[in-house]
Z-matrix of the N, CA and C atoms (Angstrom, degrees):
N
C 1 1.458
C 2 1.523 1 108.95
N 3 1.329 2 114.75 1 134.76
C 4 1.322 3 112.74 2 -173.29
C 5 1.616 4 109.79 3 -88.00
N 6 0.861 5 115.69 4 159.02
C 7 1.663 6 129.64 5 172.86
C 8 1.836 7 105.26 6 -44.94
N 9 1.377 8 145.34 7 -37.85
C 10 0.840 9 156.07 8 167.86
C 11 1.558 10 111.13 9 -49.91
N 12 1.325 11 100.01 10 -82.48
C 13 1.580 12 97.05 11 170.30
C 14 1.543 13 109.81 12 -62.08
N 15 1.018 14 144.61 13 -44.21
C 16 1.510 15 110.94 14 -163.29
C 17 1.635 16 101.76 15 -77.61
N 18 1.247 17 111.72 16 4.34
C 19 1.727 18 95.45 17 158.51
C 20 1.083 19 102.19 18 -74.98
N 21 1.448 20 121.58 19 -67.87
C 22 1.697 21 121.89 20 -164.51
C 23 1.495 22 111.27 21 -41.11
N 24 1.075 23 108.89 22 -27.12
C 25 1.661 24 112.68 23 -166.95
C 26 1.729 25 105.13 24 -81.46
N 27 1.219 26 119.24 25 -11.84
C 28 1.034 27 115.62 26 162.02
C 29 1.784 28 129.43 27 -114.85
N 30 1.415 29 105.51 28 9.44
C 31 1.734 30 93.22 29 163.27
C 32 1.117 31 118.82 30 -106.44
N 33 0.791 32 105.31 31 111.90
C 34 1.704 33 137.42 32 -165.72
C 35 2.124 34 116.68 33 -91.31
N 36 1.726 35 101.67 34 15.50
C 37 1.548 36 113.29 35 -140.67
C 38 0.660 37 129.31 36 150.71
N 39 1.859 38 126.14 37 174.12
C 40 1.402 39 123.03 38 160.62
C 41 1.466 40 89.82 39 -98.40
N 42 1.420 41 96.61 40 153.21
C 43 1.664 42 100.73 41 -169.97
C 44 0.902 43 141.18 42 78.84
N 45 1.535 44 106.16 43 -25.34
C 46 1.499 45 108.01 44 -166.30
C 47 1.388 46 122.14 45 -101.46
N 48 1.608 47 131.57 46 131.05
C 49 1.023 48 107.04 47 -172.75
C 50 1.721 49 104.70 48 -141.01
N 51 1.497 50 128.27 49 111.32
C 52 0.909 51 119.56 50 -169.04
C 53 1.639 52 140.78 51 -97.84
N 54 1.363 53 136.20 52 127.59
C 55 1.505 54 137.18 53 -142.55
C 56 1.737 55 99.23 54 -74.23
N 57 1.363 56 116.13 55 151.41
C 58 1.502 57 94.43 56 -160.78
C 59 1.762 58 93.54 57 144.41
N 60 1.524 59 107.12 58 142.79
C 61 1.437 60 133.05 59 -158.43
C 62 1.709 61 99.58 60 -51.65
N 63 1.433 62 112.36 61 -19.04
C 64 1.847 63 93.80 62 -172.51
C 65 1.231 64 94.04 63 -89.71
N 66 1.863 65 119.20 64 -35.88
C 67 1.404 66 98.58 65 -167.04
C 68 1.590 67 122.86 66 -50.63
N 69 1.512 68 99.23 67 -41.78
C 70 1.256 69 93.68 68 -164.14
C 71 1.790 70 109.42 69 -80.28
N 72 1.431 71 105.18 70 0.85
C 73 1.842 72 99.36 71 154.47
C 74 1.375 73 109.18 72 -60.11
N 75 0.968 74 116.81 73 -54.19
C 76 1.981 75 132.41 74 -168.79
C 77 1.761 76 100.74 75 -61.78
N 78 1.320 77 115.67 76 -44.10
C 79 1.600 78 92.23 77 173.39
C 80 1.097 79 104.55 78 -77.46
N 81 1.357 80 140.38 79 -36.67
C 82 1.448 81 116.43 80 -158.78
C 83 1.380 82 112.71 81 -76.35
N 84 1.577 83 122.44 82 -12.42
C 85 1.431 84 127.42 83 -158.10
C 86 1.985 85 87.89 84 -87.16
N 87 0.959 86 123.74 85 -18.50
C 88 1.855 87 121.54 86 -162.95
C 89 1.917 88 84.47 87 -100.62
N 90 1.075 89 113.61 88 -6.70
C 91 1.645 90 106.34 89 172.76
C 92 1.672 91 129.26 90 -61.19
N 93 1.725 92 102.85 91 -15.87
C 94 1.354 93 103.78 92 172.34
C 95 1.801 94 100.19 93 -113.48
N 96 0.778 95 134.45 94 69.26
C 97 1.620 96 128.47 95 -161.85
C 98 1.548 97 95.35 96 -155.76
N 99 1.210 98 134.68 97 20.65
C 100 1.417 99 120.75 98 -170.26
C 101 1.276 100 101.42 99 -125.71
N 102 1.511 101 110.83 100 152.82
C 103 1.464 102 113.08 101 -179.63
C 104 1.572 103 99.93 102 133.34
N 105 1.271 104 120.34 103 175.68
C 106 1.026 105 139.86 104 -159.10
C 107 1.522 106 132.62 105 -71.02
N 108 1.498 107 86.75 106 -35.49
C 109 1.611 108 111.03 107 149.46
C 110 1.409 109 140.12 108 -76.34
N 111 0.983 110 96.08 109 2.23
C 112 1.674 111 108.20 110 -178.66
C 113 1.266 112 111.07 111 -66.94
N 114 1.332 113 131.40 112 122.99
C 115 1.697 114 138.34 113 152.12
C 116 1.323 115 130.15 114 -114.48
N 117 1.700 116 118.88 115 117.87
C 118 1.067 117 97.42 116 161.61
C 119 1.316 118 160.46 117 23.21
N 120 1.200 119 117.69 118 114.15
C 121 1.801 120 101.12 119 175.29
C 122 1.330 121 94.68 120 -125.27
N 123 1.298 122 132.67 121 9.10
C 124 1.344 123 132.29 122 -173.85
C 125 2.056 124 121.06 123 -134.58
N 126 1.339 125 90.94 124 -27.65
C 127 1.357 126 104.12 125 -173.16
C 128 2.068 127 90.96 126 -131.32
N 129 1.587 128 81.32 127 171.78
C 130 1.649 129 94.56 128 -173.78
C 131 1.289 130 104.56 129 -66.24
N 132 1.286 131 123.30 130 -169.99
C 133 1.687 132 128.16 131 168.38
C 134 1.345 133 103.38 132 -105.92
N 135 1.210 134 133.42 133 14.83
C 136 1.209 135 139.67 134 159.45
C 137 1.314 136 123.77 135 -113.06
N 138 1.381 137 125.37 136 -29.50
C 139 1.682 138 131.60 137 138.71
C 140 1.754 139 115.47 138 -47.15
N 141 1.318 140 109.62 139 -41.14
C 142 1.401 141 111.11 140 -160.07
C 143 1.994 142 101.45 141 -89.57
N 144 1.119 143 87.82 142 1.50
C 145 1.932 144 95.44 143 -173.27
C 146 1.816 145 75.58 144 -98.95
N 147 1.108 146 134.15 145 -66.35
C 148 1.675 147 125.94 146 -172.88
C 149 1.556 148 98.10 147 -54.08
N 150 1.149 149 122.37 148 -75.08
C 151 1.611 150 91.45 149 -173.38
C 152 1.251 151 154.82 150 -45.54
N 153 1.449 152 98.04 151 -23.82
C 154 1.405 153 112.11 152 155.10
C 155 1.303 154 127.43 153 -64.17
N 156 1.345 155 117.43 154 -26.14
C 157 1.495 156 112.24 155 -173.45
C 158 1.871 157 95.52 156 -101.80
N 159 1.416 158 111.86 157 -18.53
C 160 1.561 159 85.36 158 167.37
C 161 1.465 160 130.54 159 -80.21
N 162 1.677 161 97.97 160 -21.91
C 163 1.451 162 102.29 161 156.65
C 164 1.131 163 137.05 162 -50.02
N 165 1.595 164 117.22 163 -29.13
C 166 1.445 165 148.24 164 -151.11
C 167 1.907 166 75.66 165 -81.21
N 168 1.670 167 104.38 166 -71.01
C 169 1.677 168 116.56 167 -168.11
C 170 1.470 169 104.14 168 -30.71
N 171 1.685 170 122.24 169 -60.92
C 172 1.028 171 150.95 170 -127.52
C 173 1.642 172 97.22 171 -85.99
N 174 1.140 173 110.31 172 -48.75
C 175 1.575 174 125.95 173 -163.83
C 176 1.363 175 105.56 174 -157.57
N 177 1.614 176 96.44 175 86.34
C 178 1.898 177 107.48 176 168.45
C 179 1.342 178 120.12 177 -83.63
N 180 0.688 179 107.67 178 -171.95
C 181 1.746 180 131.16 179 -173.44
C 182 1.646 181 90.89 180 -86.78
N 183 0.852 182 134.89 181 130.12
C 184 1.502 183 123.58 182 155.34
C 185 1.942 184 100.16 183 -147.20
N 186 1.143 185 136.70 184 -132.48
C 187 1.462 186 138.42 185 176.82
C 188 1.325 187 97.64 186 -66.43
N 189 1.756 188 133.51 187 -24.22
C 190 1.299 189 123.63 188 162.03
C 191 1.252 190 126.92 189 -95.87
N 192 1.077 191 141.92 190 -172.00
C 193 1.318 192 160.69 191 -133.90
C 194 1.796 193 96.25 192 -119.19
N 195 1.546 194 120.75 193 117.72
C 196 1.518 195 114.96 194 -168.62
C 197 0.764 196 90.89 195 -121.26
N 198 2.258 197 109.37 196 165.64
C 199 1.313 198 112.92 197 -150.73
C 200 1.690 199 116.02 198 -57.54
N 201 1.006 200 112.99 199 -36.31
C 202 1.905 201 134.14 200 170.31
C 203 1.667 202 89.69 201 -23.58
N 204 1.186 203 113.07 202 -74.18
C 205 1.375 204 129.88 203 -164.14
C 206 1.512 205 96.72 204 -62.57
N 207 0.742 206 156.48 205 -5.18
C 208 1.575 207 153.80 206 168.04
C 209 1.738 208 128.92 207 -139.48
N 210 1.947 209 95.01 208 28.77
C 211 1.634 210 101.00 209 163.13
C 212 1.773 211 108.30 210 49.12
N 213 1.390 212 102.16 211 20.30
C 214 1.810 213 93.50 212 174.33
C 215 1.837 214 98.00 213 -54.97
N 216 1.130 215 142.79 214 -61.45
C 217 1.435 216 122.40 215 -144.74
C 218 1.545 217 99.11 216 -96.87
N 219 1.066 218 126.68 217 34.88
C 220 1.485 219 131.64 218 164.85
C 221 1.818 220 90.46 219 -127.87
N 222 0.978 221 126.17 220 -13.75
C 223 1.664 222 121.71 221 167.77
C 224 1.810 223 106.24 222 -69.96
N 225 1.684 224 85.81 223 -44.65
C 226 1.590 225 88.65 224 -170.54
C 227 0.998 226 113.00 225 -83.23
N 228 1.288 227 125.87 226 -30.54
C 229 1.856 228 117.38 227 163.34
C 230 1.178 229 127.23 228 -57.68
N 231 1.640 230 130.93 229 -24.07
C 232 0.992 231 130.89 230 -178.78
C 233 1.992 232 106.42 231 -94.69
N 234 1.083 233 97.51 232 -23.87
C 235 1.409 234 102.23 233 173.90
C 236 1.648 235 116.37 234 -62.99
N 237 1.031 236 116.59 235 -46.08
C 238 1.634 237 138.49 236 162.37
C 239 1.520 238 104.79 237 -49.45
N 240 1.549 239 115.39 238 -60.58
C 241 1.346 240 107.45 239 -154.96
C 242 1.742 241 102.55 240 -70.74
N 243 1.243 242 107.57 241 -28.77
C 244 1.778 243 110.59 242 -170.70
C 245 1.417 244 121.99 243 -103.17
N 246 1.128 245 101.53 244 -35.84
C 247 1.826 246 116.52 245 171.30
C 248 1.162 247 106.18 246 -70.91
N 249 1.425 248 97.58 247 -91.44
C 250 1.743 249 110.80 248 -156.76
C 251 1.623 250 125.40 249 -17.96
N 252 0.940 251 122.09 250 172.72
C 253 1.711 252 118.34 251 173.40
C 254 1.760 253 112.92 252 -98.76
N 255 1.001 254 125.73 253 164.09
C 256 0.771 255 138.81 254 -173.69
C 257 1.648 256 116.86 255 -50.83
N 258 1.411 257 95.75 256 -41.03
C 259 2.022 258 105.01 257 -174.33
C 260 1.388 259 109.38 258 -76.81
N 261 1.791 260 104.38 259 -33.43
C 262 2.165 261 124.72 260 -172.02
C 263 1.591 262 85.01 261 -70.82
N 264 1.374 263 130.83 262 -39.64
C 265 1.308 264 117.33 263 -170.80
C 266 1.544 265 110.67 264 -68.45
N 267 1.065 266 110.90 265 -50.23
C 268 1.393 267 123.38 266 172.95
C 269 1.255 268 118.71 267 -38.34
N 270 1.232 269 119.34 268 -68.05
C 271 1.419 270 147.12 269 -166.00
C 272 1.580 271 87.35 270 -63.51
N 273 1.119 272 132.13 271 -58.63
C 274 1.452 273 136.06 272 -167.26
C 275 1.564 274 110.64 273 -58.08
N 276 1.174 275 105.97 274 -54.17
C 277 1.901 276 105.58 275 170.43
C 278 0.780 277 109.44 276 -57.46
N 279 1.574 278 126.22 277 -60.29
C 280 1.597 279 121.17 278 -179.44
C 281 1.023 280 108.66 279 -30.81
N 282 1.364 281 135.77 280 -87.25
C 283 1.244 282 161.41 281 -157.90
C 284 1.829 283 105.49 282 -49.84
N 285 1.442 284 117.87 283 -42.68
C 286 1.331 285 126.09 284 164.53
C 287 1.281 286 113.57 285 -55.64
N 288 1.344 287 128.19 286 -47.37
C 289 1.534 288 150.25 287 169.11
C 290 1.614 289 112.84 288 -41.42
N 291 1.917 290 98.92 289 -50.88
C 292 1.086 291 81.69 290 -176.57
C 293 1.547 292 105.83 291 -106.95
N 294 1.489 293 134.36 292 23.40
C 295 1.631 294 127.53 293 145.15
C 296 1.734 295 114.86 294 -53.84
N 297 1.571 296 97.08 295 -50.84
C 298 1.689 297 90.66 296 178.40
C 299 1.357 298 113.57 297 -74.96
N 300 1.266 299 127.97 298 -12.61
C 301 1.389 300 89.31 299 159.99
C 302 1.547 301 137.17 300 -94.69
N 303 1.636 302 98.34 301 2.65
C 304 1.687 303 114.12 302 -177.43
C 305 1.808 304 90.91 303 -83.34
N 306 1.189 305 123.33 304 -23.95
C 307 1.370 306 125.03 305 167.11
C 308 1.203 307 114.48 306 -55.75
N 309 1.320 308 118.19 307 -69.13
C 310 1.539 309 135.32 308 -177.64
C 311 1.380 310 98.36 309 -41.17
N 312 1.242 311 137.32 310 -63.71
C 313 1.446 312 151.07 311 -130.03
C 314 1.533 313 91.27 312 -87.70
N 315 1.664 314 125.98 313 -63.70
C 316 1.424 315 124.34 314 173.49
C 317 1.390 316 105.99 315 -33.32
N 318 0.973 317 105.53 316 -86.62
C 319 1.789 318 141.01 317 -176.65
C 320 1.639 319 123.71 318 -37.13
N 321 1.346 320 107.42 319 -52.24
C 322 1.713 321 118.55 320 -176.17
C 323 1.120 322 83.08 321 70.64
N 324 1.437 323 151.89 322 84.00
C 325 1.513 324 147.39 323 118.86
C 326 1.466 325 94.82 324 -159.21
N 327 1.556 326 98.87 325 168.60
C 328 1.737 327 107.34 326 162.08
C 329 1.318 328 138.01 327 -67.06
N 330 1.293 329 105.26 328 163.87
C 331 1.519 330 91.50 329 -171.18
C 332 1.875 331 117.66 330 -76.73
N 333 1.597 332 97.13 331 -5.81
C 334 1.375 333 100.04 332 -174.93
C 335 2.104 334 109.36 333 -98.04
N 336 1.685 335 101.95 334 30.45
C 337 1.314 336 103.95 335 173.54
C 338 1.507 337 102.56 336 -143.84
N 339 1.765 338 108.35 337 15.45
C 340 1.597 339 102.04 338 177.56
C 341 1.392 340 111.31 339 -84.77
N 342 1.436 341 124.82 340 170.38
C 343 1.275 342 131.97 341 -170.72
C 344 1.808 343 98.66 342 -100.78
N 345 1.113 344 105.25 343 177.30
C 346 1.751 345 128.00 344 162.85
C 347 1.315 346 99.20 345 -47.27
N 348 1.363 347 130.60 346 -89.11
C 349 1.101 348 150.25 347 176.24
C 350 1.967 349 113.02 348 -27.29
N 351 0.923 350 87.22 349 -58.88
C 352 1.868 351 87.32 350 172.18
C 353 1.273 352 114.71 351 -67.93
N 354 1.737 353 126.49 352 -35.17
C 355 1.129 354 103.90 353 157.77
C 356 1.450 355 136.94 354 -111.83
N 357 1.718 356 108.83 355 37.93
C 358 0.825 357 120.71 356 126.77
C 359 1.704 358 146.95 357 -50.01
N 360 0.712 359 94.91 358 -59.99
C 361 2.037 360 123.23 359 151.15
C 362 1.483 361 109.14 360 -44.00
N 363 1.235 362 119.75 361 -50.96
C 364 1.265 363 109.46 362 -177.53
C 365 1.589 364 122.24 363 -89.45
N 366 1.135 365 123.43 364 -13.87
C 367 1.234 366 127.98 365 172.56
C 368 1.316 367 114.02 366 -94.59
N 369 1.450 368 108.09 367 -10.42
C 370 1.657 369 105.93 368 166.07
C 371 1.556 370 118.79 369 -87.23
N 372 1.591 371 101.71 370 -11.06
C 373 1.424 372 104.48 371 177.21
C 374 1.790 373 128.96 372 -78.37
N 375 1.279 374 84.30 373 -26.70
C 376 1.418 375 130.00 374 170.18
C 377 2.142 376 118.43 375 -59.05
N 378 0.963 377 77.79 376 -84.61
C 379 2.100 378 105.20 377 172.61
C 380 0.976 379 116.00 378 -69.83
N 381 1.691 380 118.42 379 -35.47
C 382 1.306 381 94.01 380 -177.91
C 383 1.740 382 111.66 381 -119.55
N 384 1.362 383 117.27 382 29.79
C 385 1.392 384 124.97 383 157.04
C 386 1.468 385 98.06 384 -37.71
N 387 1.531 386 87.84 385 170.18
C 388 1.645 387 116.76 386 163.93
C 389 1.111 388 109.82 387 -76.91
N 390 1.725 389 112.74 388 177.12
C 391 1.558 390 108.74 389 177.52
C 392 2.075 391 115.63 390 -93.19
N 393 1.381 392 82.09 391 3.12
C 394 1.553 393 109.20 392 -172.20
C 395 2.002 394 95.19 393 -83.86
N 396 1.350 395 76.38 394 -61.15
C 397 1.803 396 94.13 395 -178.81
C 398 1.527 397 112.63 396 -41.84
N 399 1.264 398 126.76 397 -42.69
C 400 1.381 399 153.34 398 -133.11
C 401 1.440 400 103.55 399 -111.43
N 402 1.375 401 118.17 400 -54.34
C 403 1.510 402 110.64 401 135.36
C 404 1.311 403 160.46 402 -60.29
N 405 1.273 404 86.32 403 -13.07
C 406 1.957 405 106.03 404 178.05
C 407 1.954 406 90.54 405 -86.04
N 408 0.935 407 116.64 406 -46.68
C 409 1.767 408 119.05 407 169.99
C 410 1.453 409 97.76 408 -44.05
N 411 1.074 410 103.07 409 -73.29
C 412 1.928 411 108.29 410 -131.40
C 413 1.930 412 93.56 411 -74.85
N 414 1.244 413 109.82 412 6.80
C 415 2.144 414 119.41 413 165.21
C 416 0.845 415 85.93 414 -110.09
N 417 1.199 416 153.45 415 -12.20
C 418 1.846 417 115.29 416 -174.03
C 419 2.075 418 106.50 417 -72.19
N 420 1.215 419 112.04 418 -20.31
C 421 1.540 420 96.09 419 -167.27
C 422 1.702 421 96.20 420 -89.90
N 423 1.112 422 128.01 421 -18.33
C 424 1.534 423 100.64 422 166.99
C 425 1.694 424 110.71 423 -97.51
N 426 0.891 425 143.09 424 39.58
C 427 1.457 426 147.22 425 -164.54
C 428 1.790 427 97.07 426 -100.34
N 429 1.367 428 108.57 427 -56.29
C 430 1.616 429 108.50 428 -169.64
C 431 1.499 430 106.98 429 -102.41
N 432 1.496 431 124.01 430 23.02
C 433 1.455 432 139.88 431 -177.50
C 434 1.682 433 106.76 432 -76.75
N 435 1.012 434 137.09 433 102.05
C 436 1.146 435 118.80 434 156.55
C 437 1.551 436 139.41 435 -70.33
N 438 1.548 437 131.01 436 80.80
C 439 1.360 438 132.54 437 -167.48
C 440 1.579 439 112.83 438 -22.29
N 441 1.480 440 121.29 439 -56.11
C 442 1.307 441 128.99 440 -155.09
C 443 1.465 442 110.77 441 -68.32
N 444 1.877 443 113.51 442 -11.81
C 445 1.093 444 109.48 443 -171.09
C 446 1.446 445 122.45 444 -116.50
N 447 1.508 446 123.20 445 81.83
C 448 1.374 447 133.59 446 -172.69
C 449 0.874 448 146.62 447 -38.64
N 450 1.716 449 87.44 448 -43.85
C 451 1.958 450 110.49 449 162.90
C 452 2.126 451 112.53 450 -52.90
N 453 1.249 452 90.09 451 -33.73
C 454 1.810 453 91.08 452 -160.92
C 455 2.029 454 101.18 453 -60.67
N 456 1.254 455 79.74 454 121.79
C 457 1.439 456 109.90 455 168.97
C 458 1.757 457 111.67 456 -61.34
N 459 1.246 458 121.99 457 109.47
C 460 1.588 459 119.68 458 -159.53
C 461 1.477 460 115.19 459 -87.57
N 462 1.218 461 129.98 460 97.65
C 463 1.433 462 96.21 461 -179.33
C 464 1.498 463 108.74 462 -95.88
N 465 1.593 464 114.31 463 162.29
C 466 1.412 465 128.66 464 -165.62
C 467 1.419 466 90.22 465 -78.95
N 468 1.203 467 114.78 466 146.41
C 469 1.853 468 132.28 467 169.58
C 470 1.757 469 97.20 468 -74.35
N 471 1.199 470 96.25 469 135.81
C 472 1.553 471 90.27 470 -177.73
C 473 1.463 472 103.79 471 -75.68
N 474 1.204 473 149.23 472 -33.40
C 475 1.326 474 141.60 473 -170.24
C 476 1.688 475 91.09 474 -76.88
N 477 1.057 476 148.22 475 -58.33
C 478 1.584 477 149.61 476 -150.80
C 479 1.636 478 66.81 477 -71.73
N 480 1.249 479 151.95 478 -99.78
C 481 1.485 480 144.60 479 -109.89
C 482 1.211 481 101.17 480 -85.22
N 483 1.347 482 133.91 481 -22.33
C 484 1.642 483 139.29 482 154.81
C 485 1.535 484 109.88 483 -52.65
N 486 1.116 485 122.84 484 -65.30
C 487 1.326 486 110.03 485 -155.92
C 488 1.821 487 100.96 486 -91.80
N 489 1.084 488 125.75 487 -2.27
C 490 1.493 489 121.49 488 146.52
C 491 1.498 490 119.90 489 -92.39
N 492 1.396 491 117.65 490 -15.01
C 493 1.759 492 106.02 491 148.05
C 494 1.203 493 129.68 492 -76.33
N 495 1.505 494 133.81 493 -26.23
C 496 1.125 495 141.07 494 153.60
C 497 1.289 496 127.59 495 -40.34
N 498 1.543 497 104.44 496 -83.85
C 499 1.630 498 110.64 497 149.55
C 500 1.644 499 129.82 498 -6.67
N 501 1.730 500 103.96 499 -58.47
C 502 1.585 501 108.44 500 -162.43
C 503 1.860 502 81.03 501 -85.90
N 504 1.139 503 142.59 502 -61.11
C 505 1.547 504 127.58 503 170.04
C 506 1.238 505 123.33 504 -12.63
N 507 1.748 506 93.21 505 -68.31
C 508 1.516 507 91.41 506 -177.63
C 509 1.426 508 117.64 507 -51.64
N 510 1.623 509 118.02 508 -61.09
C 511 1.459 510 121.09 509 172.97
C 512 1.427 511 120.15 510 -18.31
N 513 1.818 512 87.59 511 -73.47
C 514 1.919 513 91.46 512 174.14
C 515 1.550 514 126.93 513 -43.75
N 516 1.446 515 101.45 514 -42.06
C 517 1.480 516 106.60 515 -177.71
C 518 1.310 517 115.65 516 -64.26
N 519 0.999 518 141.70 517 -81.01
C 520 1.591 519 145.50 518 164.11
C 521 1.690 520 110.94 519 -21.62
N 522 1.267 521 122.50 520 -42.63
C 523 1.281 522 108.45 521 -174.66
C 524 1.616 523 92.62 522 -85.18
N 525 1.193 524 148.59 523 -46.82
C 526 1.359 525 133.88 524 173.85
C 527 1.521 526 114.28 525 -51.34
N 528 0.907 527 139.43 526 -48.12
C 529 1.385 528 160.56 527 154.18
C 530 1.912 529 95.68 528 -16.31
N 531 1.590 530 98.30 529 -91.11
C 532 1.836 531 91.93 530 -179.59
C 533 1.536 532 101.29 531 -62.14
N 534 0.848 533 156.07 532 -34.32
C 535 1.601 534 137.17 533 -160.26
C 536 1.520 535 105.33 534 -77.72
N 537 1.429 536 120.48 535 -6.45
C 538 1.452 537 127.43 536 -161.11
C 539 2.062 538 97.10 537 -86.97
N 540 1.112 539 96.85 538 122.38
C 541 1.537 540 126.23 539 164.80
C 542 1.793 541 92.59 540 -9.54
N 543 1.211 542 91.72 541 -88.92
C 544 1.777 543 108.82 542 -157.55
C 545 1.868 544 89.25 543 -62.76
N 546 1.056 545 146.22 544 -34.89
C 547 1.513 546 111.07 545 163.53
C 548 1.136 547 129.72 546 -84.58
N 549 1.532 548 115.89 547 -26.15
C 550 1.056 549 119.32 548 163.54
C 551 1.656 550 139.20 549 -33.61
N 552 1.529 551 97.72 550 -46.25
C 553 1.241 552 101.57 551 174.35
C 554 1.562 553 107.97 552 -123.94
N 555 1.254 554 126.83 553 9.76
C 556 1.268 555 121.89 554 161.62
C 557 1.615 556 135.45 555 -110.12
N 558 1.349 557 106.45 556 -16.14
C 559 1.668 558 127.02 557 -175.17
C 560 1.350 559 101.21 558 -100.19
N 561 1.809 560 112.95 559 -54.58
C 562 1.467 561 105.77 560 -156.74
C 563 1.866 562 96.89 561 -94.18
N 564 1.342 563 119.99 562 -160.77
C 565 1.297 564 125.39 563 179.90
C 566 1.650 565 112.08 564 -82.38
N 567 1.261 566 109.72 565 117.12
C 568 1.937 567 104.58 566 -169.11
C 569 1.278 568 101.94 567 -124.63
N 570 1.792 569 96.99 568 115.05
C 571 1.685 570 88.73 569 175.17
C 572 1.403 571 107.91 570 -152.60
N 573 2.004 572 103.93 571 107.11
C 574 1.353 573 114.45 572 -134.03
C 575 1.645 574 102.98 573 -86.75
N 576 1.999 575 102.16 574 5.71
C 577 1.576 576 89.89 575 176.73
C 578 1.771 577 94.06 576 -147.52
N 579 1.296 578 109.45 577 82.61
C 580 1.580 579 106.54 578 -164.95
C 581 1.303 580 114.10 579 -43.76
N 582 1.738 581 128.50 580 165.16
C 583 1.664 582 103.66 581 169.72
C 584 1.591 583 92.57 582 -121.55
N 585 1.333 584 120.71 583 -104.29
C 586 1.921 585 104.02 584 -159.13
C 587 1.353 586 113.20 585 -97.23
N 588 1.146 587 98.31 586 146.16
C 589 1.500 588 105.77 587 175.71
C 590 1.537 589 127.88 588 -52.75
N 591 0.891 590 125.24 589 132.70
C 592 1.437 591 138.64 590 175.40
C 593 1.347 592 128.87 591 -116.70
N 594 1.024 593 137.10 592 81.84
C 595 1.739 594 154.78 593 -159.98
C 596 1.662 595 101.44 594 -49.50
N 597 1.681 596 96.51 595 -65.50
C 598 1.304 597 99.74 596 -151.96
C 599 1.948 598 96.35 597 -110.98
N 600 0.993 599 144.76 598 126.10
C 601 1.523 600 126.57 599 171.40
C 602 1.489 601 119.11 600 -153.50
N 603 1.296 602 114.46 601 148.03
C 604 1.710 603 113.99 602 169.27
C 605 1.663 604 95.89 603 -37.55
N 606 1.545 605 98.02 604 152.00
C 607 1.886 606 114.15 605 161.64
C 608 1.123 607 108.11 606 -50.90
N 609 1.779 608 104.64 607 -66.97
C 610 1.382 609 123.65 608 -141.13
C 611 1.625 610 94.76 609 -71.54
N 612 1.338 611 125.75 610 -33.70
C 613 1.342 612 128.46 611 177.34
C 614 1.338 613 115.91 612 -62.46
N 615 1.807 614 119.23 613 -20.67
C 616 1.603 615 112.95 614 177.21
C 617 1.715 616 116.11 615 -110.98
N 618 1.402 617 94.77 616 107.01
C 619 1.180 618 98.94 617 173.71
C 620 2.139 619 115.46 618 70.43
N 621 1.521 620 104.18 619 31.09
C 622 1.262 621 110.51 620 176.22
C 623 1.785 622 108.61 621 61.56
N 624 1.560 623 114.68 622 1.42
C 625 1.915 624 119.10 623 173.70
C 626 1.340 625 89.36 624 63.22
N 627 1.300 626 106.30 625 34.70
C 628 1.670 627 95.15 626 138.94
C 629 1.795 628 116.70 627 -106.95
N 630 1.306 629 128.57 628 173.90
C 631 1.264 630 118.42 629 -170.01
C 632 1.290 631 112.27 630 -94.51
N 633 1.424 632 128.29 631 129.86
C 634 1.629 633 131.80 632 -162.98
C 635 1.231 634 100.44 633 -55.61
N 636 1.650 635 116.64 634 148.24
C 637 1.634 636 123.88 635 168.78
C 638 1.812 637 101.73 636 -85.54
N 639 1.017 638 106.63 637 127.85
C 640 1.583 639 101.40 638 172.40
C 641 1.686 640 126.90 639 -107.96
């Protein structure tokens, strides 16, 4: 199966993305694609330099294996560029469009000259709002919208298109992350032929209380 179809074979939607023999063709195929040279085929090279480093925020390297180490934002660029639908694509640039400029605006530079640390800061401003906070964002871009007027060209509020690009990252990231080969069966609990069922049991007795790979 080529890299083509086992994307198609898994968008199932907007959003939707289901665990299952192509996905894990599609991560393993973005396993040689990392490094320094890497660009985009879906997002700018200046979007795709921020996603990587919010991935970086999101899912480090620590005693496990971080997103860097497993091509998550070359999963997600290519997932976008071939899957997604037409509106998730949309919605996704937008929303990328408007991180760099909630970047720019903190910062006074681009997002393709920020450090770890800065976007560190910024994705915590982001994720880890309140749920108060998080709503007072995500109304500000229809607040000064006028419905009646069709022609008007919309632009995304950079805080509303940040913290729903973040969000859909994070999502993506973490679920690519466990579905990925090397944690799957090496980090989390892998047990490729279970034997009897057990209803009720100690943690530490199932699977060392880590959470089963399925």
């Amino acid at each position: 199966m080529n890299r083509r179809q086992a994307l198609k074979n898994i968008g199932l939607g907007a959003g939707a993305i289901v665990v299952g023999p192509a996905t894990l063709n599609l991560l393993q195929s973005c396993k040689g694609e990392s490094g320094s040279n890497w660009e985009p085929v879906f997002l700018s090279v200046s979007n795709g330099f921020a996603l990587k480093q919010i991935l970086e925020v999101i899912i480090p390297r620590t005693d496990t294996p971080g997103a860097e180490d497993l091509n998550i934002a070359e999963f997600i660029d290519s997932y976008m560029q071939e899957v997604a639908s037409e509106e998730r694509q949309k919605n996704f640039k937008e929303s990328a469009d408007a991180f760099s400029r909630a970047f720019k605006s903190q910062f006074s530079k681009e997002e393709s000259e920020g450090s770890l640390e800065e976007y560190e800061q910024i994705v915590a401003k982001y994720l880890k709002a309140t749920q108060a906070e998080r709503d007072e964002i995500a109304k500000r871009n229809t607040e000064t919208q006028d419905p009646q007027d069709k022609d008007l060209e919309i632009t995304l509020d950079a805080d509303a298109g940040s913290l729903a690009y973040l969000q859909e990252v994070r999502n993506m990231g973490i679920w690519a992350y466990k579905t990925s080969e090397e944690i799957g069966e090496n980090v989390m609990w892998y047990d490729p032929i279970p034997g009897e069922y057990i209803p009720c049991g100690p943690v530490e007795d199932l699977g060392g209380g880590k959470a089963m790979s399925l």
